[in-house]
N, C-alpha and C positions, 0 to 999 in steps of 0.2 A: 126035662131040659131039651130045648128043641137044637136039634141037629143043625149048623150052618152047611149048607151047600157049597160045596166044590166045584167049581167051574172044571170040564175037561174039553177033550176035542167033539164029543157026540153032545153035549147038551149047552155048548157056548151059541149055538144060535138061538136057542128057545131062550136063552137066559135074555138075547138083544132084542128079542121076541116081546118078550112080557116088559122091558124096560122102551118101548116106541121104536127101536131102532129098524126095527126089520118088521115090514106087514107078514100079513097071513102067508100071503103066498113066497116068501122068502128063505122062510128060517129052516123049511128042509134040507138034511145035508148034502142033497144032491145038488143045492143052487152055491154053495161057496167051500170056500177052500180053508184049510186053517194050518198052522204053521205053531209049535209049542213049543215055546224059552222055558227051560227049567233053570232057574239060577236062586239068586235070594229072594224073591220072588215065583209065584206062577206067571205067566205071562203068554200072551196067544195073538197071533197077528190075521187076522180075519180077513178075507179076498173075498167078497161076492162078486157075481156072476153081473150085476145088473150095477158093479161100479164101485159099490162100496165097499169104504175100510176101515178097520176097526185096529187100533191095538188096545187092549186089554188083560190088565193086571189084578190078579188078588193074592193079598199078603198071607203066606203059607207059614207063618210062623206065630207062637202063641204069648211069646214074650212081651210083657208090657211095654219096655221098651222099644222093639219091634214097630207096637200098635201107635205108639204115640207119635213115632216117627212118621211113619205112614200116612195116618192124619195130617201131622203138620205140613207135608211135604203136598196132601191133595187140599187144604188150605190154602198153600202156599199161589198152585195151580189158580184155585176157584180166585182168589186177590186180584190173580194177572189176569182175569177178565173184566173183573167189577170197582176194585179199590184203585183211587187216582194216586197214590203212592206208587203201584206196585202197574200200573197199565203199560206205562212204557217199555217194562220188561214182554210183554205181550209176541213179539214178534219172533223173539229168539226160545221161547218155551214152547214145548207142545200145547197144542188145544185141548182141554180137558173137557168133554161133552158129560160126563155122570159121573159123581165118588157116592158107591153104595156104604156109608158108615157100617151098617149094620153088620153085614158078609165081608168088607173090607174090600170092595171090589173097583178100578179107576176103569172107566171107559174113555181114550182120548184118541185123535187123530192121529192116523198110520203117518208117519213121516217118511212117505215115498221116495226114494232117490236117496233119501240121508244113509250115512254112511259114518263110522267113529274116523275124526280129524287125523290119522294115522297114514305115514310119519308126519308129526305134527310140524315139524320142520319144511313140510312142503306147503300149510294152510296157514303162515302165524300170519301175514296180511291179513286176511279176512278174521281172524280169529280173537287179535289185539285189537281189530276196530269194532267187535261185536265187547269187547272187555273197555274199552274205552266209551263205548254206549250203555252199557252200566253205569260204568265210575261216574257218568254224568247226570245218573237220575238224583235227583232230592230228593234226602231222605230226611222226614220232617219230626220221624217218631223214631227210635231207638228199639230195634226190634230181638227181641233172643241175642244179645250181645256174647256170643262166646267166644272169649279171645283163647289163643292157644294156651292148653294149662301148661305149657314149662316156659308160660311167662310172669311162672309165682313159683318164686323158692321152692316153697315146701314141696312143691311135685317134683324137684330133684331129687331131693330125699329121701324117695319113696324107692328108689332105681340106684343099687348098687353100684352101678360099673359109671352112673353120675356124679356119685359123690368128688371123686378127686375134683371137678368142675368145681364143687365151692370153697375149696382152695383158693383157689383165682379172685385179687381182689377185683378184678373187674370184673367180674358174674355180675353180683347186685344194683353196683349202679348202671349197666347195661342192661340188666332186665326191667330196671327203675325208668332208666331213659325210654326203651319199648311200650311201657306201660302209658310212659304219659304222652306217648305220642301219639298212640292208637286212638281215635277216636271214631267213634262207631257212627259214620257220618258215609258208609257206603254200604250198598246192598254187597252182600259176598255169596258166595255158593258153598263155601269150606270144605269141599271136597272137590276141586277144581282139576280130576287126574283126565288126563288126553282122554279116555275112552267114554268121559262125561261130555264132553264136546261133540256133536258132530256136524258134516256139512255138507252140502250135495255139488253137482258139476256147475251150478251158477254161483260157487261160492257162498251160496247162503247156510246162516250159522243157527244150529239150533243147543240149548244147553238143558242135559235134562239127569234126573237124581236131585231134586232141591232139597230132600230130605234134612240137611244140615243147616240149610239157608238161615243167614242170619245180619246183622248187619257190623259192619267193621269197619276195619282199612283193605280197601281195595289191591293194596300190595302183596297182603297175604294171600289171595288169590290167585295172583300172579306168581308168587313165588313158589308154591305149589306146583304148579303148569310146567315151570321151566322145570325145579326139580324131576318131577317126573317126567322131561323126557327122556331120559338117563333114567335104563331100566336100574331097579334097585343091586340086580346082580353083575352091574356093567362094569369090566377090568377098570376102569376110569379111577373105580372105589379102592380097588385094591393096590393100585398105583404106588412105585417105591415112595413117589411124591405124590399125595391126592391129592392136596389142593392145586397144586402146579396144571398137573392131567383134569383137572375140574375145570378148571382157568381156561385151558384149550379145548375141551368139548363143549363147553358151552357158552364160549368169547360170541360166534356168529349169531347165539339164538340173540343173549343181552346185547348184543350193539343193534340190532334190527328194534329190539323191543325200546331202546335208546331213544334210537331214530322215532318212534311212533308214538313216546309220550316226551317228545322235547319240549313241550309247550305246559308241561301238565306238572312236573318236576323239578325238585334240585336237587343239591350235592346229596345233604342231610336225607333226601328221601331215597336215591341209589343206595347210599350207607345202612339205610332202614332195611331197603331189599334185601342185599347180603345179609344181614343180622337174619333176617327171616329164612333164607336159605340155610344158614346155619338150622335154627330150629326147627325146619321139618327132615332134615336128616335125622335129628334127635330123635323126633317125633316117632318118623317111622321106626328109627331103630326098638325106641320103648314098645313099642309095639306090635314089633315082631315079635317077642320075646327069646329074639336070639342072640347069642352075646355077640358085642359088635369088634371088628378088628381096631387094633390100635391107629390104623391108617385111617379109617372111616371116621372114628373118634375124633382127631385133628384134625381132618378136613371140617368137621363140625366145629370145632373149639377157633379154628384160622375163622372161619365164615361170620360164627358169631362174634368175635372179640378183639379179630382182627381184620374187620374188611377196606380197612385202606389198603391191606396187601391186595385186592380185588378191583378197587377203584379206576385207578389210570389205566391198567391196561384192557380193561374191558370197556367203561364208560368213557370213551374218548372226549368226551365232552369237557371235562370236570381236569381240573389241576395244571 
């Protein structure tokens, strides 16, 4: 069995060495600099001497899962240079120069200046019009459709502290309505959290992890974005009233975000919003695998089932 090579900080020049990137007289480690992310990924940010830069990743993990991701995600990349579907996304993603299959390795351009959109309250301008330049590609094929699973019964089911939920005769036909609204008619990211965003001092936006990419409703993406800016552990949550204290820390982000797709929207899709907001609180909570407070719970159950309570006083627009 042949051993796969490990990228580290003494042998990542020979490796850009032997792949064109770096001539002969380059790739000693006394002509650059290297910089190493240990996270879910290896990851290494390359300075030569003579200009160039490099970020490069290889996937440190053995799970099938893992690999497939990975893949699809340097697919994703290779698309946004070549596929006319997927080109116009081109501007806002890293440039991907090499994906070694074999070592599981991405060679792509250092994003100089970029920076994670953080506080994202200070970038949504530039941020909703790089999301509003998505929403607007045609999507002509129906790609990896994954809609959120607890927007099918059975996945409540599965989550104890859910059950009381199907009590409620409006679950079904609210998940029913969700379902057929959704139409897989936008590219999405599905993992749309602030620290997947970023963007440098001329405002330009880059969005990178596509690993989840797939094609949906462009609101879910959205609703993701605002959820998360409200760290998961934020008093907001634990509020005597959540959804009230929800109502007020994130009134500024939604009327801004109001204002920027007024041409793009109606009632029925602000209502869709909310309903989604509801379901990634759900989401994350399933997720975490820690039991959620009775407050957090309501704020989920008001968002999903009741978001005319959310309507007026946030979407000025509407009623």
């Amino acid at each position: 069995m042949i051993q796969e090579p490990v990228l580290t900080k003494e042998n990542i020049g020979f490796y850009l060495f032997l792949k064109d990137f770096l001539n002969i007289s380059e790739f000693s480690k006394e002509c650059y600099a290297v910089k190493v992310l240990v996270a879910r990924n290896l990851s290494f940010q390359l300075f030569h001497k003579n200009g160039k830069k490099f970020f490069i990743k290889q996937l440190c993990h053995d799970g099938e899962h893992d690999k497939a991701a990975f893949a699809f995600e340097m697919a994703f990349y290779q698309a946004c240079a070549s596929h006319p579907d997927f080109t116009p996304l081109a501007p806002l993603v890293p440039r991907l120069y090499r994906y070694d299959p074999l070592y599981r390795i991405a060679v792509s351009e250092f994003l100089e200046g970029f920076r994670p959109a953080l506080p994202l309250a200070d970038h949504w301008e530039p941020v909703l019009a790089a999301l509003l330049q998505i929403a607007a590609i045609p999507v002509r094929n129906t790609v990896n459709d994954q809609r959120p699973s607890l927007m099918y019964l059975q996945a409540w089911k599965e989550h104890e502290f859910l059950r009381p939920f199907l009590l409620n005769s409006r679950l079904e036909p609210t998940l029913l309505q969700l379902n057929t609204a959704w139409h897989p008619c936008n590219i999405i990211h599905n993992d749309l959290k602030p620290g997947n965003i970023l963007i440098n001092d001329r405002q330009e936006v880059k969005i990178i992890d596509w690993e989840k990419m797939s094609t949906g409703d462009a609101l879910w993406d959205l609703s993701a974005l605002i959820f998360y800016t409200l760290p998961y552990d934020s008093p907001v949550y634990q509020a005597p009233v959540a959804s009230e204290a929800y109502l007020v820390a994130q009134s500024p982000l939604l009327r801004q975000i109001t204002r920027s797709y007024r041409e793009r929207w109606s009632e029925d899709d602000a209502l869709r919003l909310i309903r989604y907001l509801g379901l990634q609180v759900l989401t994350v909570i399933t997720g975490s695998g820690q039991p959620p407070s009775a407050r957090v719970l309501q704020l989920a159950a008001d968002l999903l089932l009741n978001p005319q309570l959310f309507l007026n006083p946030v979407f000025k627009n509407y009623g």
